[in-house]
N, C-alpha and C positions, 0 to 999 in steps of 0.2 A: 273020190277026187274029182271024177268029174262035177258031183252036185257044189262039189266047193269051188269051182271053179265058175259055173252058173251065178253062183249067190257072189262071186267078186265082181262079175260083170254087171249083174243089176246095181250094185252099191254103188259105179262109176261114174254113172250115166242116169240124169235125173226123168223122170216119168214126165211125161206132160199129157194135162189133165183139159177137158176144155172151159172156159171160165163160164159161171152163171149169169145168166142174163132173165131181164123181168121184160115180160113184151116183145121180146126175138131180139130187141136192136140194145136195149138200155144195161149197161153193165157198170160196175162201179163206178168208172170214171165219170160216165156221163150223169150217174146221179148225183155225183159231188159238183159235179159244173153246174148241175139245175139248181142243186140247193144254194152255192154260191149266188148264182143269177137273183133267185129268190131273196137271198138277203141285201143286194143289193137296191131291187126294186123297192125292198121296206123303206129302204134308206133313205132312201130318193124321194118317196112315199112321205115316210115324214116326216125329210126337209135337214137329213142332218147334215148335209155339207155345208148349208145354210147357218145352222147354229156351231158348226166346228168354226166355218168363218167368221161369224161374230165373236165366239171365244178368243181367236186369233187376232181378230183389231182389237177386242178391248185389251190384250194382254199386250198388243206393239204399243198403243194409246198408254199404256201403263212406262211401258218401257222409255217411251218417248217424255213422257213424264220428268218421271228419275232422270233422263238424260239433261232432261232442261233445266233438271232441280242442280243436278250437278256442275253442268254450266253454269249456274248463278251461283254456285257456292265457289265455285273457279272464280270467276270473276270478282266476288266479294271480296275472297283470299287476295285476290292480285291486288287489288283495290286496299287493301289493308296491308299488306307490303309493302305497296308504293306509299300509304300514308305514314309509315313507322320507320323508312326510310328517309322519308323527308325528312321524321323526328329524328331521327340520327344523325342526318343530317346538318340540322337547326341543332341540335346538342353540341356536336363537334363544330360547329360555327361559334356558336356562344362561348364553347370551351378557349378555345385560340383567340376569341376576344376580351376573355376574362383572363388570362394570361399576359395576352398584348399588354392589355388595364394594367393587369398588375405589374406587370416589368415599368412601365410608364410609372407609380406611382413610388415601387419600391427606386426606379432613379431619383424620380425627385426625393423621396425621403435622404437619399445618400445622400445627394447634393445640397439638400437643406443642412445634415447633419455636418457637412461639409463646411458650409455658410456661419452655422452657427457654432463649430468648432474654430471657427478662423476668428470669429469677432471674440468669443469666450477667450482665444490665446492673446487676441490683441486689449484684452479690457483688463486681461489679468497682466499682461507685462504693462499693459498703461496703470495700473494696479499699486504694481512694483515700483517702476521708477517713482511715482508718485511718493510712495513710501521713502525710497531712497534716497531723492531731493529733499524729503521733511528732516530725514535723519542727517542729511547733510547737515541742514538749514538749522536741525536744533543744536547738535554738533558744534558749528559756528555758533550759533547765539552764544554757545555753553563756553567753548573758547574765549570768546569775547567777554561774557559776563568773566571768567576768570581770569583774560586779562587786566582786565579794568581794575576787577579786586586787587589781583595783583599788583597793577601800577598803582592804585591808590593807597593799597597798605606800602608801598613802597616810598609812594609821594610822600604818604605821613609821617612815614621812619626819616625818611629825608628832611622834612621841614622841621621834624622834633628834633631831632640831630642838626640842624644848622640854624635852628632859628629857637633862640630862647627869646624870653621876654622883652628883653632888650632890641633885639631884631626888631620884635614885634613894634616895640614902640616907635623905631624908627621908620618904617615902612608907613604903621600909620599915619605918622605926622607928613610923610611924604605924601600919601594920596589925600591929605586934608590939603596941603598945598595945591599939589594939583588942582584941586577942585577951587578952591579959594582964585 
């Protein structure tokens, strides 16, 4: 028990060792700092901050590029906006005056059909009476001519009935008088 007891205590409690060093003083750390330092003099050496910076302007240079490109494509875009707005513009202008137009023209058509309705009713009742004074007028004539028949076959029935030969002859010898 007691060895067991010995071997819990070492297992508690870590050993310390002392660390290897090259030349009394240089231990890990400080050979990672040298080799560090080292790669950094190559660096330096052959200039590559130099060339990270050049990589870096030509890649803003690029950037600023695209940026300008995109600005001019912005501005195109506005630019053709504004230009196709106009045309909307100008379309809905034309449109309200092609409208106006037509309300203007479809008036006047009414009013002309108006005009020409009005003289058409007035040429057709001038038409009519026209007609209906002729029919008058033949009417009369027709009366008249059948008067006349009338009173002359009348007159005739009359004279043949009151005037024989003898009549006659007396009459005549009267307007020979006369005349004589």
């Amino acid at each position: 028990m007691a060895e067991e007891a010995k071997t819990i205590e070492h297992v508690g409690a870590p050993e310390h060792h002392p660390e290897p060093a090259n030349f009394g003083f240089m231990g890990a750390p400080q050979w990672i700092a040298l080799a560090m330092l080292a790669v950094f003099a190559v660096m330096l050496w052959k200039r590559v901050p130099a060339l990270i910076g050049q990589a870096l302007d030509q890649k803003i240079a690029g950037i600023r590029a695209e940026l300008d490109e995109a600005e001019q494509l912005r501005k195109d875009a506005e630019a053709l906006k504004a230009e196709y707005e106009a045309k909307a513009a100008a379309a809905d202008a034309e449109r309200a005056t092609m409208i106006e137009r037509a309300r203007h023209e479809a008036d006047a058509i009414v009013a002309q059909a108006e005009a020409d309705t009005a003289a058409l009713i007035e040429r057709r009742t001038r038409m009519a009476e026209d007609k209906i004074a002729a029919a008058e007028r033949h009417a009369l004539d027709e009366v008249r001519a059948r008067a006349a028949s009338a009173a002359a076959a009348a007159a005739a029935r009359l004279i043949a009935e009151r005037h024989g030969p003898e009549a006659d002859k007396a009459m005549v010898d009267r307007a020979i008088e006369k005349l004589a």
